[in-house]
ZADO-1210 file (C-alpha; in nm, 4 decimals, padded with zeros to 6 digits):
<atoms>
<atom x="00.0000" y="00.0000" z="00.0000" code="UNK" pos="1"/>
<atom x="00.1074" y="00.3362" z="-00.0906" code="UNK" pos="2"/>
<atom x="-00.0951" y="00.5116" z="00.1531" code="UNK" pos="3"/>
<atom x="-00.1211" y="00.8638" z="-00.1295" code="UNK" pos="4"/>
<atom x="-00.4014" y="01.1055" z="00.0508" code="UNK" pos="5"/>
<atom x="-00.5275" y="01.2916" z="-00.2741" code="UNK" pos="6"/>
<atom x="-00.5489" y="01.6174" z="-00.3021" code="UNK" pos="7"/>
<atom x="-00.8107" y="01.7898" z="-00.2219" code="UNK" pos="8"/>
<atom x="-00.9815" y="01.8457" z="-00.5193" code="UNK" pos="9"/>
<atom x="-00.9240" y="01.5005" z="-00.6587" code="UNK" pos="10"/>
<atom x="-01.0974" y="01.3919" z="-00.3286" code="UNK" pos="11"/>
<atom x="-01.3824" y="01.6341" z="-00.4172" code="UNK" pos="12"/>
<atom x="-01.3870" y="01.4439" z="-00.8124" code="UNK" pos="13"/>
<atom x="-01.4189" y="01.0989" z="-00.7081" code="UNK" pos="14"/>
<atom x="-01.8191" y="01.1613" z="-00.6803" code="UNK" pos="15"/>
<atom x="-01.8510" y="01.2755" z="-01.0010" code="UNK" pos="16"/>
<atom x="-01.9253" y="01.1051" z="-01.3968" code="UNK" pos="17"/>
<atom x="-01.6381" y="00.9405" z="-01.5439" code="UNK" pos="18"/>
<atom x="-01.6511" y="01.1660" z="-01.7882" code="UNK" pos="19"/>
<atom x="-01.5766" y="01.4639" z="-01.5351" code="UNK" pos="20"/>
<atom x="-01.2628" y="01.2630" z="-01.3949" code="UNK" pos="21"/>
<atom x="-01.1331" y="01.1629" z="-01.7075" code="UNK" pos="22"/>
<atom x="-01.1462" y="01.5326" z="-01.8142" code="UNK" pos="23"/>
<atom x="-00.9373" y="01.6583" z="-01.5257" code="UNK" pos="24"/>
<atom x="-00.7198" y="01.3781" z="-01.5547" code="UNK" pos="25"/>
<atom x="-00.6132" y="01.5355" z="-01.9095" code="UNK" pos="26"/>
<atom x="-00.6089" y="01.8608" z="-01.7873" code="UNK" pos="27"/>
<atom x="-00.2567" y="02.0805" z="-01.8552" code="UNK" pos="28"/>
<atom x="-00.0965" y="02.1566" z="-01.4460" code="UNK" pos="29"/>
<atom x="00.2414" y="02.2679" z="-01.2827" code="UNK" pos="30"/>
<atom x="00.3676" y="01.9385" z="-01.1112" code="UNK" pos="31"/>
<atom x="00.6658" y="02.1142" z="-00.8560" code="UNK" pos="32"/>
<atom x="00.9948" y="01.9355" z="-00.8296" code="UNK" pos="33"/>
<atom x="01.3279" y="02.0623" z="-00.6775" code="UNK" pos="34"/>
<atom x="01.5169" y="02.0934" z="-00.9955" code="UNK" pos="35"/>
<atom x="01.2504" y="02.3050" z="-01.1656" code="UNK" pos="36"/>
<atom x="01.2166" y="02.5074" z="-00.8513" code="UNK" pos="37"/>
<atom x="01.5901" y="02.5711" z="-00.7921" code="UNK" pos="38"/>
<atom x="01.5331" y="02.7311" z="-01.1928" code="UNK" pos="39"/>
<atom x="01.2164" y="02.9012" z="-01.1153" code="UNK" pos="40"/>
<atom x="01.4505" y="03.0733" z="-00.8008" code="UNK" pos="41"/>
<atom x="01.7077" y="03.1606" z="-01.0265" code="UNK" pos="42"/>
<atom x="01.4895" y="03.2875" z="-01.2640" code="UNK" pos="43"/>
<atom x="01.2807" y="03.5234" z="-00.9751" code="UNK" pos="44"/>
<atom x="01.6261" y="03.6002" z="-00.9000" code="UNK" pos="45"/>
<atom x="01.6964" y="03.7406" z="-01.2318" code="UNK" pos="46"/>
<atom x="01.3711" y="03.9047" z="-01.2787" code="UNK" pos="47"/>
<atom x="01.4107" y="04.0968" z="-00.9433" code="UNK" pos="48"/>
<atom x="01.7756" y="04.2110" z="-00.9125" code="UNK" pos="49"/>
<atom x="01.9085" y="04.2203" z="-01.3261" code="UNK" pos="50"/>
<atom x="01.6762" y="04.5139" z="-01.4400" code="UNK" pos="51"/>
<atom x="01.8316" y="04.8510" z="-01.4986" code="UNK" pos="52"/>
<atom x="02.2168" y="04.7618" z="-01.4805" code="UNK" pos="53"/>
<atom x="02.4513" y="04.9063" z="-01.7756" code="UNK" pos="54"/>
<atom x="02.5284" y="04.5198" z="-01.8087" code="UNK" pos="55"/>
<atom x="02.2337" y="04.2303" z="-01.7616" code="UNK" pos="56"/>
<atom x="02.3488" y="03.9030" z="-01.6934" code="UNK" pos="57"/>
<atom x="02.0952" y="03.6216" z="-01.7666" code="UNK" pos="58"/>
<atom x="02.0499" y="03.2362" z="-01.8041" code="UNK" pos="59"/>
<atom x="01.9767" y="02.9904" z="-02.0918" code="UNK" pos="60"/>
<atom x="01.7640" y="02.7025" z="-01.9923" code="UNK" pos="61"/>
<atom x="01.8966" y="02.4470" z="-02.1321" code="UNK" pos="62"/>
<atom x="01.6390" y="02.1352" z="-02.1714" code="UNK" pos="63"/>
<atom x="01.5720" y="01.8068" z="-02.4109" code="UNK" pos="64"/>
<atom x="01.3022" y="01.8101" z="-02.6006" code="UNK" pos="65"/>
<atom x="01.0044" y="01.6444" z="-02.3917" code="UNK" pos="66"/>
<atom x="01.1398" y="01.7066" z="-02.0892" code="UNK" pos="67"/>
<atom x="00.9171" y="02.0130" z="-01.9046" code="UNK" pos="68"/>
<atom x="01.1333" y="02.3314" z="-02.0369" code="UNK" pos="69"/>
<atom x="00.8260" y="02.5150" z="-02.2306" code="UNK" pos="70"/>
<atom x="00.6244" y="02.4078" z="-01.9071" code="UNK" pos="71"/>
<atom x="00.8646" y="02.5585" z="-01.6527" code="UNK" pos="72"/>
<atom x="00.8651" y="02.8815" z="-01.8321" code="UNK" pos="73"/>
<atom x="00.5118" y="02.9005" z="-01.8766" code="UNK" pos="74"/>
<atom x="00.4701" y="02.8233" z="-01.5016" code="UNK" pos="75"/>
<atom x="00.7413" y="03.1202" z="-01.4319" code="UNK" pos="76"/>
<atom x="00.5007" y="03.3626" z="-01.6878" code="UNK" pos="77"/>
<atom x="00.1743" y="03.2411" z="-01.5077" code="UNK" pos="78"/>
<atom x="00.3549" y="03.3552" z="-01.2074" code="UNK" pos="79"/>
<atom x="00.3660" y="03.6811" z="-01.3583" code="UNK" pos="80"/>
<atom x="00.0993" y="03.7392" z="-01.5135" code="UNK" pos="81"/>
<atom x="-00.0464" y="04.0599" z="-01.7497" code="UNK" pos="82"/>
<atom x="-00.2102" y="04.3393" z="-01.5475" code="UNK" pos="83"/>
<atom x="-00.4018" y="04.6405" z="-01.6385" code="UNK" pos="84"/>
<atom x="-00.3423" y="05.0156" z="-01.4632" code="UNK" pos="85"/>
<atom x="-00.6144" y="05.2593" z="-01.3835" code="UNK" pos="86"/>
<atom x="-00.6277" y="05.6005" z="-01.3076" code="UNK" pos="87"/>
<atom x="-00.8220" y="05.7006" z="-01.0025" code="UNK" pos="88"/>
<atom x="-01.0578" y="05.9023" z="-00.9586" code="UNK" pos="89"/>
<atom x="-01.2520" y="06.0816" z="-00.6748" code="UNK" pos="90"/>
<atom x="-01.5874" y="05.9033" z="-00.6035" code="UNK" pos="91"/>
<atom x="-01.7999" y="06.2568" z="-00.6904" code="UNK" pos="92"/>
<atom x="-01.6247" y="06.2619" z="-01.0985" code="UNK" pos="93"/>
<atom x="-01.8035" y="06.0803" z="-01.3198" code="UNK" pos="94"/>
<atom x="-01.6914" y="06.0199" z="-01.6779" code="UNK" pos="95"/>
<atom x="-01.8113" y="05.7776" z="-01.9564" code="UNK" pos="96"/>
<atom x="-01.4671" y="05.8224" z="-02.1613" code="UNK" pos="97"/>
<atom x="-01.2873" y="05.4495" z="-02.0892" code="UNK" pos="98"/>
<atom x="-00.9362" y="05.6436" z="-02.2175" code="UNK" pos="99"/>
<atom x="-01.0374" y="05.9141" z="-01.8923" code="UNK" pos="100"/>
<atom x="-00.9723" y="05.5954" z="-01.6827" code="UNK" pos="101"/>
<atom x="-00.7106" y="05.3786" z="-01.8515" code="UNK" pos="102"/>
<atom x="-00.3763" y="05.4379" z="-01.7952" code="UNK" pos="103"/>
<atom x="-00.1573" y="05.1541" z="-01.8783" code="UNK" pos="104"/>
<atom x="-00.1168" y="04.7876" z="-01.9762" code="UNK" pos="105"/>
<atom x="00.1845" y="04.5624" z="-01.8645" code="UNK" pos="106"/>
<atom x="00.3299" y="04.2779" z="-01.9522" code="UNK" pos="107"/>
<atom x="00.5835" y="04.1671" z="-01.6874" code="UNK" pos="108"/>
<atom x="00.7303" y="03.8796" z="-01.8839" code="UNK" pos="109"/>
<atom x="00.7047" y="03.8582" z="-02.2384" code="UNK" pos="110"/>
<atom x="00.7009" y="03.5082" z="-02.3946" code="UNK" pos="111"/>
<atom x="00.7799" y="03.4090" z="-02.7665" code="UNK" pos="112"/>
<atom x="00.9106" y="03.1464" z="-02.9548" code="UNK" pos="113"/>
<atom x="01.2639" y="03.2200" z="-03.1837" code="UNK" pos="114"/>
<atom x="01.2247" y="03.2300" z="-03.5408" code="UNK" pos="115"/>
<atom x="01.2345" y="02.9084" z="-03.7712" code="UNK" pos="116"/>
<atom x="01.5751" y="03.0636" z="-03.8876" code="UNK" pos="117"/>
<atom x="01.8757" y="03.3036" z="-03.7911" code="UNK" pos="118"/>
<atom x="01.6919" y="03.6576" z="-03.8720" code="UNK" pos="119"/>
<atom x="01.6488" y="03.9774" z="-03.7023" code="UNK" pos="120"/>
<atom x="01.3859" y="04.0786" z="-03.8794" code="UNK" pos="121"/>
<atom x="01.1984" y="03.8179" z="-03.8118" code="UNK" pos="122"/>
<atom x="01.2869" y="03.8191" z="-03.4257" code="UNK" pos="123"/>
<atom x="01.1048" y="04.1986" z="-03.4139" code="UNK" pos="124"/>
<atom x="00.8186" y="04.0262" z="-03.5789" code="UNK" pos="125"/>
<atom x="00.7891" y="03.7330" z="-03.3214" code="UNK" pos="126"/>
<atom x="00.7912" y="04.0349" z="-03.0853" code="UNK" pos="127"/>
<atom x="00.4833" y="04.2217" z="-03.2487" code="UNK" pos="128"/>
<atom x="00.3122" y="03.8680" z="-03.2995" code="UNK" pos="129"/>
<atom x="00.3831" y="03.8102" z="-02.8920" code="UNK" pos="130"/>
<atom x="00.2491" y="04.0987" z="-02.7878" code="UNK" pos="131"/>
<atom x="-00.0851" y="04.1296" z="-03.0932" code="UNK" pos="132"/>
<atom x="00.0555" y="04.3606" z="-03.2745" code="UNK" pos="133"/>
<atom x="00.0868" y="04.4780" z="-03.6678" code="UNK" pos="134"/>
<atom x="00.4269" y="04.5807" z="-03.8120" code="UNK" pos="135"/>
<atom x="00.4441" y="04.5831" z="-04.1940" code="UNK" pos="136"/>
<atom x="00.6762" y="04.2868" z="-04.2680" code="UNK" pos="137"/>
<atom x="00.8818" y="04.5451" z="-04.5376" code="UNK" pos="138"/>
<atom x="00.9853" y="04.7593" z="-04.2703" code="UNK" pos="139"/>
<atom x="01.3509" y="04.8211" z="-04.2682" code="UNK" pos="140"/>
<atom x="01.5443" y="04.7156" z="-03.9605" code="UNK" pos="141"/>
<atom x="01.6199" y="05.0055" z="-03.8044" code="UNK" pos="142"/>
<atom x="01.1652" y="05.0945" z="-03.7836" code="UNK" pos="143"/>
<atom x="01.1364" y="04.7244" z="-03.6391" code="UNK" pos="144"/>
<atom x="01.4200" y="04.7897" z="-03.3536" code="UNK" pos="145"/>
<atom x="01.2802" y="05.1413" z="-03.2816" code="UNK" pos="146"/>
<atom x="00.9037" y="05.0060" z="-03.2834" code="UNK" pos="147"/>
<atom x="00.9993" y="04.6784" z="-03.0756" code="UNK" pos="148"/>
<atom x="01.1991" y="04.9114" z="-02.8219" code="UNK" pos="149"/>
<atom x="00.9155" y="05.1131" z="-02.7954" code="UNK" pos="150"/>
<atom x="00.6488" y="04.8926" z="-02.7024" code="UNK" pos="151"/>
<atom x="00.8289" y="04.7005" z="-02.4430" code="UNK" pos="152"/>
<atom x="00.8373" y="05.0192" z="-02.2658" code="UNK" pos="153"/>
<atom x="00.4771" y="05.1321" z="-02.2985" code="UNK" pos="154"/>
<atom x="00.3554" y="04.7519" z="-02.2364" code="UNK" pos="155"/>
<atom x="00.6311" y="04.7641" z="-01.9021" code="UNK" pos="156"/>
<atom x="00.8215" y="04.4366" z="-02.0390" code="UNK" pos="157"/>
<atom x="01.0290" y="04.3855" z="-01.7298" code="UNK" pos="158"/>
<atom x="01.1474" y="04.0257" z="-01.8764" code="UNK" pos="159"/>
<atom x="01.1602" y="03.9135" z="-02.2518" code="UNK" pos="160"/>
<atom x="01.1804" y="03.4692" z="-02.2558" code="UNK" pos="161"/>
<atom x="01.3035" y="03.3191" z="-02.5883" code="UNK" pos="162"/>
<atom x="01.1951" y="03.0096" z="-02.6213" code="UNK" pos="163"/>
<atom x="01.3660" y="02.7258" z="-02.8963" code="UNK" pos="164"/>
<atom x="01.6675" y="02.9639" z="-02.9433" code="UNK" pos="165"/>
<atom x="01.8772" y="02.6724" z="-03.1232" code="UNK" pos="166"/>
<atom x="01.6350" y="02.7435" z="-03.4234" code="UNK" pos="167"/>
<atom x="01.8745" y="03.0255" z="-03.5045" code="UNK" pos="168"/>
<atom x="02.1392" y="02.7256" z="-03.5956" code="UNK" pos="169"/>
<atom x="01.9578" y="02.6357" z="-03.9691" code="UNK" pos="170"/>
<atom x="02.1417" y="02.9328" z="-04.1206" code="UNK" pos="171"/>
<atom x="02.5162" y="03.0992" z="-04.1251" code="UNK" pos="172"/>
<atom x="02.7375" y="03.1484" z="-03.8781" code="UNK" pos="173"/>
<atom x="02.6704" y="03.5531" z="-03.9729" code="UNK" pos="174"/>
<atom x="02.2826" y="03.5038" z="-03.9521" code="UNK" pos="175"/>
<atom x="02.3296" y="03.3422" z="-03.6342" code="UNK" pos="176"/>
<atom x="02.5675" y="03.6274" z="-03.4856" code="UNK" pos="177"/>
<atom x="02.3428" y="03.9021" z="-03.6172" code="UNK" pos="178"/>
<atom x="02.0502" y="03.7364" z="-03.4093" code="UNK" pos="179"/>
<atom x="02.1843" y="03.6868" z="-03.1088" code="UNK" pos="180"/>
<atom x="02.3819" y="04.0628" z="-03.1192" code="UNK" pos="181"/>
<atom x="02.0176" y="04.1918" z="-03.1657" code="UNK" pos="182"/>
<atom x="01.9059" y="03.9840" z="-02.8700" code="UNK" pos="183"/>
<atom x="02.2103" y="04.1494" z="-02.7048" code="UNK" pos="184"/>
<atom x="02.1628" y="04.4860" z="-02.8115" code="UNK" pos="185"/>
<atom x="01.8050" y="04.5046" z="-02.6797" code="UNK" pos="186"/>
<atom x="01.8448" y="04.4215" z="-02.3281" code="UNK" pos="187"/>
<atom x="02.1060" y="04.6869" z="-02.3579" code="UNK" pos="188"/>
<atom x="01.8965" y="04.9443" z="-02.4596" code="UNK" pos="189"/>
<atom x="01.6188" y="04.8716" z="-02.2405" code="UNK" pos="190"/>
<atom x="01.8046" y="04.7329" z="-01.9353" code="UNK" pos="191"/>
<atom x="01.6362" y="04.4591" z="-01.8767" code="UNK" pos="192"/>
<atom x="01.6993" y="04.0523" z="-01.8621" code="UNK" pos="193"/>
<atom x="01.6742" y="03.8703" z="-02.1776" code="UNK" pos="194"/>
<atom x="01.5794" y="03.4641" z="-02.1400" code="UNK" pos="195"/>
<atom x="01.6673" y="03.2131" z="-02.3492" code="UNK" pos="196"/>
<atom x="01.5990" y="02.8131" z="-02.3754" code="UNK" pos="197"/>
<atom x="01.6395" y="02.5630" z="-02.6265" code="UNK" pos="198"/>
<atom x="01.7593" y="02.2072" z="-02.6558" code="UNK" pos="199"/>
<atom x="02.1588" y="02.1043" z="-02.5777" code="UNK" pos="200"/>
<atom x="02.2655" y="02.2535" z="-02.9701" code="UNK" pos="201"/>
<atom x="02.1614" y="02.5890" z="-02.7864" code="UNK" pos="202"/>
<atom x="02.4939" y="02.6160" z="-02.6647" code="UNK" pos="203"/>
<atom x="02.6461" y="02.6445" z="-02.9983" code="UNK" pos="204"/>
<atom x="02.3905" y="02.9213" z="-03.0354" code="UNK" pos="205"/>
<atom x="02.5297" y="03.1413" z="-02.7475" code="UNK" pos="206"/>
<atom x="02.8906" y="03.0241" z="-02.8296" code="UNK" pos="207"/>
<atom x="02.9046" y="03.3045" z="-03.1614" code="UNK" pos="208"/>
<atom x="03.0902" y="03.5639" z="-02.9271" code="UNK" pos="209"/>
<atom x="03.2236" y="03.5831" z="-02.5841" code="UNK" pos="210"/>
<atom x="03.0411" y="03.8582" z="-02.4264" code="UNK" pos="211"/>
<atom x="02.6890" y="03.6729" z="-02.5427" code="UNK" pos="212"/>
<atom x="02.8331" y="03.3366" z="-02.4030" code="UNK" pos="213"/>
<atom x="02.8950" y="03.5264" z="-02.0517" code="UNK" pos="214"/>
<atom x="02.5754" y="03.6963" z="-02.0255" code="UNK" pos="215"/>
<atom x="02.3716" y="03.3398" z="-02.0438" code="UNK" pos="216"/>
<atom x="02.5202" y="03.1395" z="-01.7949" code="UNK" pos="217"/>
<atom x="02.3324" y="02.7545" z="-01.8717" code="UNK" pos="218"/>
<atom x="02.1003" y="02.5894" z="-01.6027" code="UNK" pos="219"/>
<atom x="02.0393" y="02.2057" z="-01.7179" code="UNK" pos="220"/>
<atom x="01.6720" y="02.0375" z="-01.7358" code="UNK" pos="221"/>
<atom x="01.8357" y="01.6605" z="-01.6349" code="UNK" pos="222"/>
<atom x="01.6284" y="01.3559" z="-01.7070" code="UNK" pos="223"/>
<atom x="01.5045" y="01.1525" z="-01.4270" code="UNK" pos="224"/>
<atom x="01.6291" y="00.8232" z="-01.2910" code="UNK" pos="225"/>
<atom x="01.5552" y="00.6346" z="-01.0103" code="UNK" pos="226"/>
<atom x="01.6138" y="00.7931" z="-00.7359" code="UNK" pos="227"/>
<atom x="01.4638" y="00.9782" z="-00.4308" code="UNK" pos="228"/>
<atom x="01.3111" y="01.3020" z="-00.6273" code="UNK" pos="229"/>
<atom x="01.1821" y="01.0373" z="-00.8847" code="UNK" pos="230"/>
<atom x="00.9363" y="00.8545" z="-00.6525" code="UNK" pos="231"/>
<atom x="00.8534" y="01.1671" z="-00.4780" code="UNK" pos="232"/>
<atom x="00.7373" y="01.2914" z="-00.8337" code="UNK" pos="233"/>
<atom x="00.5097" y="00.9766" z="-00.9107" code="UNK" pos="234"/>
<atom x="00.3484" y="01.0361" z="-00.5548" code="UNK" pos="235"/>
<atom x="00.2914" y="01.4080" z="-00.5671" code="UNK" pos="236"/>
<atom x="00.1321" y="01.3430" z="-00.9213" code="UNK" pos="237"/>
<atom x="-00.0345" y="01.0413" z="-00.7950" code="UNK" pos="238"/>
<atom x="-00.2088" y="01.2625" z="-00.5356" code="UNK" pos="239"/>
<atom x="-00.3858" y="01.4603" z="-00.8239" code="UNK" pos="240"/>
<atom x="-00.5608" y="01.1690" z="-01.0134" code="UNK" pos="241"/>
<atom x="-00.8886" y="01.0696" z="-00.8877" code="UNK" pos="242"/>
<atom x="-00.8668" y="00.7217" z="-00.8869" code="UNK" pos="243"/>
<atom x="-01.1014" y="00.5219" z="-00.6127" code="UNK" pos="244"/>
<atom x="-00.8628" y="00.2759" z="-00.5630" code="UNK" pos="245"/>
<atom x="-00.4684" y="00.2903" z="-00.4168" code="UNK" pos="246"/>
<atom x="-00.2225" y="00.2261" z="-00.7080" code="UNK" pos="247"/>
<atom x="00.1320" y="00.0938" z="-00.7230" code="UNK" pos="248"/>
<atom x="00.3532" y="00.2364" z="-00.8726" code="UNK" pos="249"/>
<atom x="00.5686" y="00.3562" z="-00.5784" code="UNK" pos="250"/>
<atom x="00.7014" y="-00.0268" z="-00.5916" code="UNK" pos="251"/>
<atom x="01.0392" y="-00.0210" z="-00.7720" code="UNK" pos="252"/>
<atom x="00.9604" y="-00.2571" z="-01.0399" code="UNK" pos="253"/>
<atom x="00.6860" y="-00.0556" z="-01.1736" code="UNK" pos="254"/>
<atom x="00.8670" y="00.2860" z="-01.1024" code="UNK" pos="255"/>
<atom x="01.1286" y="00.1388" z="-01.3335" code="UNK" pos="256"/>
<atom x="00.8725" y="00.0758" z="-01.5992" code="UNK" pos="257"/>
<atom x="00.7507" y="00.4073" z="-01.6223" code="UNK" pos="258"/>
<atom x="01.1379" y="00.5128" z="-01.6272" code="UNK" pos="259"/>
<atom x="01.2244" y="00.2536" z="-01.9170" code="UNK" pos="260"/>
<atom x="00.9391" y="00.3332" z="-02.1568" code="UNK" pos="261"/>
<atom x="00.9873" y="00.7192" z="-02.0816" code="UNK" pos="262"/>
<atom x="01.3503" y="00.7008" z="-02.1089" code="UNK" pos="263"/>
<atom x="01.3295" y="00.9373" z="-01.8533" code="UNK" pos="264"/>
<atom x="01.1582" y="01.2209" z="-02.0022" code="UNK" pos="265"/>
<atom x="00.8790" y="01.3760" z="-01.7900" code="UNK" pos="266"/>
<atom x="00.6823" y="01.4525" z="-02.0469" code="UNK" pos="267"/>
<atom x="00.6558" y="01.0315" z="-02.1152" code="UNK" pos="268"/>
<atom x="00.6100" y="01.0171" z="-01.7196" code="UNK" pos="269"/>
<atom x="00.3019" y="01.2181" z="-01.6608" code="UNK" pos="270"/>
<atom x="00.2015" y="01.1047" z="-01.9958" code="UNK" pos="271"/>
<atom x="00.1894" y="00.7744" z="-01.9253" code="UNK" pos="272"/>
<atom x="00.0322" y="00.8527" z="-01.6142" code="UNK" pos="273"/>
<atom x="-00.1972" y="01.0143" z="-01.7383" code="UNK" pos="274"/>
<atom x="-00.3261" y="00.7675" z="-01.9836" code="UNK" pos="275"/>
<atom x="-00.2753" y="00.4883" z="-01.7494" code="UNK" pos="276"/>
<atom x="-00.5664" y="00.7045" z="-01.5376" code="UNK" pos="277"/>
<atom x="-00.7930" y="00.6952" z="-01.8188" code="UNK" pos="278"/>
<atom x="-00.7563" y="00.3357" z="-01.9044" code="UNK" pos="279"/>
<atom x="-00.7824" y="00.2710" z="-01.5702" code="UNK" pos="280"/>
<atom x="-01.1261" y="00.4493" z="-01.5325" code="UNK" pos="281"/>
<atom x="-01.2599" y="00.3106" z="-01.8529" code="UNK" pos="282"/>
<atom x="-01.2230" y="-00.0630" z="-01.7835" code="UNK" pos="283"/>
<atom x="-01.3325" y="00.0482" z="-01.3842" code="UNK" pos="284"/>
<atom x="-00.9973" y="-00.1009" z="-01.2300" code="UNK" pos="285"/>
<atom x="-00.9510" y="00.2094" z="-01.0766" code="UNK" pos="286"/>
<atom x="-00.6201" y="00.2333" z="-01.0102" code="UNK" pos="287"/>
<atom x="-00.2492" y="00.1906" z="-01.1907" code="UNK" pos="288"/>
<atom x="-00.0511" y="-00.0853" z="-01.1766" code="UNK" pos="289"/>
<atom x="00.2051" y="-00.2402" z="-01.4393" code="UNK" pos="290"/>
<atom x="-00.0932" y="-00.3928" z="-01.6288" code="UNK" pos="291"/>
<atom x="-00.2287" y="-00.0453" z="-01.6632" code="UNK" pos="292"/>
<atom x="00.1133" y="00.0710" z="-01.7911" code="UNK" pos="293"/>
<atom x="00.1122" y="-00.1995" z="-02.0006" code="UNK" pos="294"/>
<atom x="-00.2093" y="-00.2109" z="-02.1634" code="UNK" pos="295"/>
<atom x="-00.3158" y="00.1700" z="-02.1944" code="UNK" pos="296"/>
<atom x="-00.1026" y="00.2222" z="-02.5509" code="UNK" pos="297"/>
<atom x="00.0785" y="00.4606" z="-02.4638" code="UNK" pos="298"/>
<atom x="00.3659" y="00.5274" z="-02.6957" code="UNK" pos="299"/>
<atom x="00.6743" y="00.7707" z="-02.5757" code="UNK" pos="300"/>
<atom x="00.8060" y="01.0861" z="-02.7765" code="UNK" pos="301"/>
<atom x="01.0880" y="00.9074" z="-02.8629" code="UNK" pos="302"/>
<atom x="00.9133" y="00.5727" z="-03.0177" code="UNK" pos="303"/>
<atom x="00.7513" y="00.8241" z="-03.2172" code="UNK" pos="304"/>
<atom x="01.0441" y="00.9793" z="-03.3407" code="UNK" pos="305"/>
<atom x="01.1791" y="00.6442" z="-03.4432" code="UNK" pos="306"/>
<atom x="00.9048" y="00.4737" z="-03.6399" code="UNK" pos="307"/>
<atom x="00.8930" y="00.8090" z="-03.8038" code="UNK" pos="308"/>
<atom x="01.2373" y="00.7812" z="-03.8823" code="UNK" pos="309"/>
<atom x="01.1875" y="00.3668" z="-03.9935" code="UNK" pos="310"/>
<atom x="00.8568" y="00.4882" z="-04.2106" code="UNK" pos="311"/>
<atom x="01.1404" y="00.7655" z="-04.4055" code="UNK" pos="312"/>
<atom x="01.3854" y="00.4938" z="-04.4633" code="UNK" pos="313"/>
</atoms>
C-alpha cells in the first residue's frame, strides 16, 4: 500500500461522472519538483535584481526536447501574469470616456518562440506577434528595432523569454551572430533581462561571441532516474488523479517501468500517467498498476520519433 491522501480536489472528483474525472485527468498543471524550482529561483532572481544595470546578466535554460522546459517557463510567466493600470478618480467625478480611466497595460514577462531561422527581422516580428501587434513585414530594420523598443516600454516588459533559441542554428554562422547581437543589443537598450531556452545545440547558439556566451550562464533540465526526487514525483502526481482505488507504482519494479518506456523524459512520465488514469477508469480497475502501464497504448516521444524515422527509410 502506498498510503497517497489525494489532493483535495481530486478527493472532491471521485463523486462525479467518469466523464468529469477523465477530463481533469487530461487537464494541462504545474507538477513542482526541486530541480525546476531551484530554476524558477534563479529565474525570480533574475527578474528581481538584473533590471536597470549598464550590463544584464541572464540564463539559458537548457532542456531536451520532452522534458518540461516550455512548461517551466510558462509556469514562471503564469507567475507573472499581465495586469491592467487605472487612473483614479474621486468618487464625486463621473466620466463615460474608458481612455479618462485607462492608464496603462503591462506585460511583466514577455514570452515568444525564436524564429524558424537566424533573422532579425523576423525576431522583431515574433515580438509584435507576442504581444498582438501589426508591423508591416517590409519595414527596414532600423523601424522594427525602434518600434519593438518602444512597445516594451509602454507595455512595461520587465522580462523578454526566448523560447527554442537553437532554431537560429539552420542558417550561417553571420545570420546566427546578427541574431543573437540583436538579442544582445536590446536588453542593452532597455536594461532589462533577456531569457533564453532551447535544446543542448543551444549552446552552440550562445557560443558566436564571448560577451553573449557570458551573459547566459546555462542551467540544465536533467532527465530523471531512479532515485529519491523520482518517486517523490510519481506520488505528488499520484495525489492529483482521482482514482477510487490505491495504485502501485511507488514499488520499484513498476517505477522502473515508467522510467524505461519514458527514457526518462517527464513529459513520457506524466504522460503515461496520465493515460494509465484513463484506461484505468474506462475498464473500472480504478487504479495503476504495471498492467495499466502496459495495456493503456501509450507510446513515448521518442518511439515516435523512431518509427517516423523507420517509415522515411
Amino acid at each position: 500500500m502506498n498510503n497517497i491522501k489525494l489532493t483535495k480536489k481530486a478527493q472532491e472528483l471521485l463523486l462525479q461522472s467518469d466523464e468529469e474525472r477523465i477530463k481533469y485527468i487530461l487537464e494541462d498543471r504545474w507538477i513542482n519538483y526541486p530541480i525546476a524550482q531551484n530554476i524558477l529561483d534563479k529565474l525570480e532572481d533574475i527578474f528581481k535584481y538584473q533590471k536597470n544595470k549598464t550590463r544584464v546578466t541572464s540564463m539559458l535554460v537548457v532542456g531536451s526536447s520532452n522534458n518540461g522546459k516550455t512548461s517551466l517557463l510558462e509556469e514562471f510567466k503564469r507567475r507573472h501574469l499581465n495586469y491592467e493600470i487605472f487612473n483614479e478618480k474621486n468618487e464625486d467625478e463621473t466620466t463615460n470616456d474608458f481612455t479618462e480611466l485607462y492608464d496603462a497595460t503591462g506585460i511583466p514577462v514577455l514570452y515568444l518562440q525564436a524564429p524558424t531561422e537566424p533573422s532579425e527581422s523576423r525576431l522583431y516580428d515574433n515580438i509584435f506577434s507576442s504581444i498582438d501587434t501589426t508591423v508591416k513585414k517590409s519595414e527596414n530594420i532600423s523601424r522594427k528595432q525602434y518600434l519593438v523598443e518602444y512597445y516594451m516600454k509602454l507595455l512595461n516588459v520587465e522580462m523578454i523569454i526566448i523560447d527554442e533559441i537553437h532554431n537560429i542554428l539552420s542558417g550561417s554562422i553571420a545570420k546566427q551572430k546578427q541574431t543573437m547581437n540583436a538579442i544582445k543589443n536590446l536588453s542593452n537598450q532597455l536594461k532589462i533581462p533577456i531569457v533564453l531556452a532551447g535544446i543542448k545545440d543551444s549552446l552552440r547558439a550562445i557560443s558566436t561571441d564571448t560577451q553573449i556566451s557570458s551573459r547566459f550562464r546555462p542551467v540544465y533540465l536533467t532527465k530523471w532516474r531512479l532515485d529519491k526526487e523520482y518517486i517523490s514525483l510519481l506520488a505528488t502526481f499520484l495525489s492529483t488523479l482521482p482514482l477510487k482505488k490505491e495504485s502501485n507504482i511507488l514499488n520499484p519494479d513498476v517505477a522502473l517501468k515508467i522510467l524505461d518506456i519514458s527514457e526518462g523524459y517527464i513529459g513520457d512520465i506524466i504522460g503515461i500517467l496520465k493515460q494509465s488514469a484513463v484506461y484505468a477508469i474506462n475498464t473500472q480497475s480504478e487504479r495503476i498498476t504495471i498492467n495499466e502501464i502496459r495495456e493503456c497504448g501509450y507510446i513515448s516521444m521518442s518511439q515516435v520519433h523512431k518509427e517516423s524515422i523507420l517509415k522515411d527509410v
